[in-house]
Each structure stands twice: as structure tokens, then as C-alpha cells.
C-alpha positions as a Markdown table, in Angstrom:
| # | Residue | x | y | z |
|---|---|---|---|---|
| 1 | Unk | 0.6 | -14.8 | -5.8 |
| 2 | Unk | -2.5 | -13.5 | -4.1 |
| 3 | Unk | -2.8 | -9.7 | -3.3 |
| 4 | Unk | -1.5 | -9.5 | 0.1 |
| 5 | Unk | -3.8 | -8.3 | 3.0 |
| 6 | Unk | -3.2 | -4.6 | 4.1 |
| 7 | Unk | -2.5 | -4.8 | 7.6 |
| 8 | Unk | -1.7 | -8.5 | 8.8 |
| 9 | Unk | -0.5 | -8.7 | 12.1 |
| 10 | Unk | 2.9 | -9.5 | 12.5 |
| 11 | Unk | 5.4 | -12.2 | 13.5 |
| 12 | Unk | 7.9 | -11.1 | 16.7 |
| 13 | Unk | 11.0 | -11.2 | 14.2 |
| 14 | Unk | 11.1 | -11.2 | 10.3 |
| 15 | Unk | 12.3 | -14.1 | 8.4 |
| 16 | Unk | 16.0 | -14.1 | 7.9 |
| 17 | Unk | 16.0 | -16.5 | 4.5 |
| 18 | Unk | 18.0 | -15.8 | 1.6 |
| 19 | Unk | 14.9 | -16.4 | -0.9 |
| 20 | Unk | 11.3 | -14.7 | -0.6 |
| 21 | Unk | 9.0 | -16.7 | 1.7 |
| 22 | Unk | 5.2 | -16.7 | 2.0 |
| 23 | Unk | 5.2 | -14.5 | 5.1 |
| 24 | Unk | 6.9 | -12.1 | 2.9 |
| 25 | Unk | 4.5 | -12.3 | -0.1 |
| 26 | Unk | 1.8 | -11.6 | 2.7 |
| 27 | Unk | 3.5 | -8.8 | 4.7 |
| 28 | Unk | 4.5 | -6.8 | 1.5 |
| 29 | Unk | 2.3 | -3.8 | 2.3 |
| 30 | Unk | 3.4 | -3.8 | 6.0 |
| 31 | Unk | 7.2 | -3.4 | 4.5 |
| 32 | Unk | 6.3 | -0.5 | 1.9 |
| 33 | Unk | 4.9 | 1.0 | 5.1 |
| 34 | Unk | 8.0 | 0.4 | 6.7 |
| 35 | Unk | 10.3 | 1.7 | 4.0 |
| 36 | Unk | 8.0 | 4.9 | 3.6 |
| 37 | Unk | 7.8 | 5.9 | 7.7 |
| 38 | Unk | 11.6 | 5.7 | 7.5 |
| 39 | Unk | 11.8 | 7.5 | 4.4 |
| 40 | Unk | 9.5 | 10.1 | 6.3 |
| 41 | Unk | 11.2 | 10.1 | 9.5 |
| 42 | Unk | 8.6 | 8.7 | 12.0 |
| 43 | Unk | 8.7 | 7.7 | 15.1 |
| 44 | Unk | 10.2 | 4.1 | 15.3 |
| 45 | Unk | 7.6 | 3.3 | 18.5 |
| 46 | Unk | 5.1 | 5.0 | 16.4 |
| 47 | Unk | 5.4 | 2.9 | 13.7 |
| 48 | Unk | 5.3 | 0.0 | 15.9 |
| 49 | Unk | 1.9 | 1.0 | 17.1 |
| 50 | Unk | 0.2 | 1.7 | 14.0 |
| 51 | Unk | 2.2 | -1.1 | 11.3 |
| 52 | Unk | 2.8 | -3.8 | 13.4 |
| 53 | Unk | 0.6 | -3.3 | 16.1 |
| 54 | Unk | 2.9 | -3.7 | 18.8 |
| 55 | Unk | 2.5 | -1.1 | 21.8 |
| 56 | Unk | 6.1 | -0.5 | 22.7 |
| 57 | Unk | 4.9 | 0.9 | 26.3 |
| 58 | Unk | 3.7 | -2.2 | 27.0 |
| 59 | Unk | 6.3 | -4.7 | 25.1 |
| 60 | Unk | 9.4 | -2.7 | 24.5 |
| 61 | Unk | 12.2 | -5.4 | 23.5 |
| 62 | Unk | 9.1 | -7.2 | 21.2 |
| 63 | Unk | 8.6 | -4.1 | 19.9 |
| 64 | Unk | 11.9 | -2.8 | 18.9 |
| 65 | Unk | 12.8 | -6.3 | 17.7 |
| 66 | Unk | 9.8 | -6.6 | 15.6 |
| 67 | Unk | 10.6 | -3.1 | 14.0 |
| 68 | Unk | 14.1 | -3.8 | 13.5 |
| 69 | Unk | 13.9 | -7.2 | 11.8 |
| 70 | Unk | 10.5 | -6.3 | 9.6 |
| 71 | Unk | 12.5 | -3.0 | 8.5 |
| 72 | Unk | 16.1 | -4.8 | 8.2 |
| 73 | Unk | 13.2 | -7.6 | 5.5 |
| 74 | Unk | 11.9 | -4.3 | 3.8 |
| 75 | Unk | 15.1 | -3.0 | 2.7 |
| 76 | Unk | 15.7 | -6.8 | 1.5 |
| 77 | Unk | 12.6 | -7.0 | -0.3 |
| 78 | Unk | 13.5 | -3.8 | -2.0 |
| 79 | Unk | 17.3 | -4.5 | -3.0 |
| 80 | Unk | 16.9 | -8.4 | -3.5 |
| 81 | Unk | 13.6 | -10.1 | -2.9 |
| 82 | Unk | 11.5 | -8.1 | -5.6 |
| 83 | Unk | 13.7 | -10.3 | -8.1 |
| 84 | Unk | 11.6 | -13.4 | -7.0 |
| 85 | Unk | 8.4 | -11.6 | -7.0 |
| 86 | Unk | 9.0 | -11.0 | -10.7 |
| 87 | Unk | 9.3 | -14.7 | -11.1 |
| 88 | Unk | 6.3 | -15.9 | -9.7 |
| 89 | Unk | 6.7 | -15.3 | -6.1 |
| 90 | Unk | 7.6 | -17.8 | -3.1 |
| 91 | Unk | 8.5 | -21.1 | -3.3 |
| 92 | Unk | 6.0 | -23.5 | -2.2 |
């Protein structure tokens, strides 16, 4: 696995798949962001502005769907998806 970028843009949803994919391998910093702004108690539309770089003035539903599917991945990654980061990472 390569070392991820540190602020990649973002797809409109999350993946959904059971296994880790390569959009996850390249959006891990952008969920560790995630997990720590919740842990912190931001500001969800804040968040959206500065992590995923969607202004949710402008794009509300985008926005708060983006947010909501890349934090729902996060919490994922942290309770399932790490597993197959410890074996090598996505499946090509």
C-alpha cells in the first residue's frame, strides 16, 4: 500500500463494500479526520468544509450525505476494515 495522500477530495457517498477497497486505502487520513472531529464535537457542516471540501451552503443534501457515509466508512475502517490493512491492504 502506498501512503495515502492527506487531503484527497472526496467521492459524493462512501463505499458500502464488505472488504477494504482502494478508495479506502487512499481516503484513510480523511477518515482519522473524521473519527477525531467527532470525537471533538465539531461542526458536522464544518467538517464538510474543511475534510471533504464540500460547502454545505452551497450543496446541502451532497454535503450531509458525503459526511454521513465517509463517517458511517470511518467507524468501519476502525472496527473492521483495519483487519485487511494488516494483511496487505485492498484487493486488486
Amino acid at each position: 500500500m502506498k501512503t495515502p495522500p492527506l487531503d484527497p477530495d472526496v467521492a459524493d457517498s462512501a463505499p458500502d463494500d464488505p472488504v477494504l477497497t482502494g478508495y479506502d486505502e487512499r481516503h484513510l487520513v480523511t477518515y482519522w479526520r473524521l473519527l477525531d472531529a467527532e470525537t471533538d464535537g465539531a461542526d458536522w457542516k464544518e467538517v464538510a468544509r474543511m475534510v471533504l471540501h464540500i460547502d454545505p451552503d452551497r450543496e446541502l443534501a451532497r454535503a450531509r450525505n458525503a459526511f454521513d457515509s465517509h463517517l458511517a466508512r470511518a467507524k468501519w475502517m476502525a472496527d473492521h476494515g483495519y483487519r485487511d490493512l494488516l494483511r496487505g491492504g485492498a484487493t486488486k
